[in-house]
C-alpha positions in Angstrom: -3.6 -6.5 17.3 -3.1 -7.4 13.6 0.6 -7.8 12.2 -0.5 -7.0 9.1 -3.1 -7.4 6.3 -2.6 -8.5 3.0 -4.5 -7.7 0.2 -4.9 -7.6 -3.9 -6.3 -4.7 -5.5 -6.3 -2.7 -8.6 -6.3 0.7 -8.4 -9.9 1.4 -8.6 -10.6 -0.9 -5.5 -7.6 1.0 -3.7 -9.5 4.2 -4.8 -12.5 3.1 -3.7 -11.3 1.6 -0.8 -9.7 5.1 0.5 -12.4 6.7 0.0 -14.3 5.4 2.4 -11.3 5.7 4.7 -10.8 9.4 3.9 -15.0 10.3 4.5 -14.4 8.3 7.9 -10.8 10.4 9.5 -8.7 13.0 9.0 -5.0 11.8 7.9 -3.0 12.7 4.7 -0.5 10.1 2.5 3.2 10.7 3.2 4.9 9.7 -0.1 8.5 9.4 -1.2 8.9 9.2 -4.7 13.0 9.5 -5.6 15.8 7.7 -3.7 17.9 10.6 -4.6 16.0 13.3 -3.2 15.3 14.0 0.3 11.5 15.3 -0.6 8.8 13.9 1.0 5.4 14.6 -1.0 2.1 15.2 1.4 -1.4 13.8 -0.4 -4.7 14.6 0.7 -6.3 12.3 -1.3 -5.2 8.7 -2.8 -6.0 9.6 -6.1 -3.9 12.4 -6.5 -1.0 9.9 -6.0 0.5 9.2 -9.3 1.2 5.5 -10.4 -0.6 3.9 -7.2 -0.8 0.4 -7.6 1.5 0.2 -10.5 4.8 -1.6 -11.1 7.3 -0.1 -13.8 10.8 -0.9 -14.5 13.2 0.4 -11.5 10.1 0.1 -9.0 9.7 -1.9 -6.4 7.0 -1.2 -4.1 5.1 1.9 -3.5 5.2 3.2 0.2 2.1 5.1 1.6 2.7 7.0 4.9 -1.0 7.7 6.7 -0.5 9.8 9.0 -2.3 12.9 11.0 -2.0 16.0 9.1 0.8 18.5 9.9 3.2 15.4 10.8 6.8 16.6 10.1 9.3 14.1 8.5 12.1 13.7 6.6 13.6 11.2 4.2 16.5 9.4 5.9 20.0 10.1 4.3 22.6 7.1 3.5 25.6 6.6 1.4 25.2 4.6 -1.2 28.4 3.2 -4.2 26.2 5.5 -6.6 26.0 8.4 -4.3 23.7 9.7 -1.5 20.6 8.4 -1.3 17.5 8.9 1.0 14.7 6.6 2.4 11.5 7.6 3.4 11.1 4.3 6.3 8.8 3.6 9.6 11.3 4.4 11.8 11.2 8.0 10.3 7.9 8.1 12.1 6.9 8.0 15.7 3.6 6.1 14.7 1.7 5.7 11.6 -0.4 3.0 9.0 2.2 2.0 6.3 0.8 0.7 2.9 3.4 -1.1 0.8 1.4 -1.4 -2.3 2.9 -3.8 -5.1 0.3 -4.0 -7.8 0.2 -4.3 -11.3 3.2 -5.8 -12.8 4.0 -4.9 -16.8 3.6 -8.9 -17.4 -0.1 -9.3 -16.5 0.0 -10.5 -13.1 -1.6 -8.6 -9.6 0.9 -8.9 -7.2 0.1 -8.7 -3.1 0.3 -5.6 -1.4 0.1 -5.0 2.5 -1.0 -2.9 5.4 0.1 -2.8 8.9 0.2 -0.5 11.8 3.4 1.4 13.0 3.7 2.4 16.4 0.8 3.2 19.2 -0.3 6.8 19.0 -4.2 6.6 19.3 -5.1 8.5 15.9 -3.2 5.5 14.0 -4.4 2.8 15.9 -8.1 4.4 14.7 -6.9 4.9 11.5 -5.4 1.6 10.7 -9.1 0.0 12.6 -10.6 2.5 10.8 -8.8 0.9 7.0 -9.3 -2.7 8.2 -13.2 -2.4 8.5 -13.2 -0.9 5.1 -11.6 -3.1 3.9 -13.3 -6.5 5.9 -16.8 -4.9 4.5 -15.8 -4.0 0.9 -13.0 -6.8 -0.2 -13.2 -10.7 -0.3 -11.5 -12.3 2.0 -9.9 -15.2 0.0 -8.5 -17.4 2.6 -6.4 -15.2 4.3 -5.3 -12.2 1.8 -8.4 -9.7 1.3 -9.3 -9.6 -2.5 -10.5 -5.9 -4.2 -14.3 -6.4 -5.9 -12.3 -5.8 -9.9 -9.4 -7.4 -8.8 -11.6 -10.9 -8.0 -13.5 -10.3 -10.9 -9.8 -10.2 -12.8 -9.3 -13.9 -11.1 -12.1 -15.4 -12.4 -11.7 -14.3 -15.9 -8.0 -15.8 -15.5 -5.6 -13.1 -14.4 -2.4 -14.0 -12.4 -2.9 -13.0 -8.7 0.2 -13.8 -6.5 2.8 -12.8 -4.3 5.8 -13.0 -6.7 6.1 -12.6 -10.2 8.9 -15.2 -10.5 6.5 -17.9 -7.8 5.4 -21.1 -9.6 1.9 -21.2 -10.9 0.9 -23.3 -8.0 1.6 -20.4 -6.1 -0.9 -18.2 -7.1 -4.5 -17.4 -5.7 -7.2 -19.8 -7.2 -11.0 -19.6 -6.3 -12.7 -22.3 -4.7 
């Protein structure tokens, strides 16, 4: 079993990517969108997500939730110096495929997202199978970290791809 994938894409390779997924099984995105309110919004589609893939100020990463449709959950509750605030996590859920998505960063650089699988149930195990094939088929595998057909195009004509913003240049992903 995989621990996790890692991947570069911009959003129209996530797009496209998903698409494929979403003509293939039956799950919907699980999406928390504000620390300071307990609701959880349900997508049946990736690109009905708003800002996928894209890093403003205040963001960190983007959590995607596939799960079966009809899953219940709710956004965790914790006390916080500012207040109450909630977190949408894994352990929330019994099983499902988490997407932490990173993305485009304001300075110019594509930073590394990631997949993996959370918990057992049969229908995410598919589903997760289901992403990684899509993604094997349709990405370039660059070494390790699967690379999005624009976003390697993006590489060659000079665009930053790497796992941290503040990482050294030698960091970064380089072809050949």
């Amino acid at each position: 079993m995989r621990k996790c994938t890692y991947f570069y894409a911009t959003p129209a390779d996530f797009h496209a990517l998903m698409e494929l997924v979403e003509a293939d099984e039956t799950f919907v995105y699980l999406v928390h969108p504000d620390i300071r309110s307990p609701e959880v919004r349900v997508y049946e589609h990736a690109r009905d997500i708003p800002d996928v893939l894209r890093i403003f100020p205040g963001h960190f990463v983007h959590d995607l939730f596939l799960v079966p449709p009809g899953t219940q959950v709710r956004a965790a509750a914790h006390e916080h110096v500012t207040g109450t605030r909630y977190a949408l996590r894994p352990r929330e859920l019994s099983s499902a495929v988490v997407l932490q998505l990173w993305g485009e960063h304001p300075d110019g650089a594509l930073l590394r997202s990631r997949f993996y699988l959370h918990g057992t149930a049969p229908a995410a195990r598919r589903l997760e199978a289901t992403l990684f094939r899509h993604m094997r088929r349709t990405f370039r595998n660059m070494s390790g970290p699967k690379v999005g057909v624009e976003a390697f195009e993006q590489l060659i004509e000079g665009r930053r791809l790497t796992f941290d913003v503040n990482a050294p240049a030698e960091a970064d992903l380089r072809v050949g």
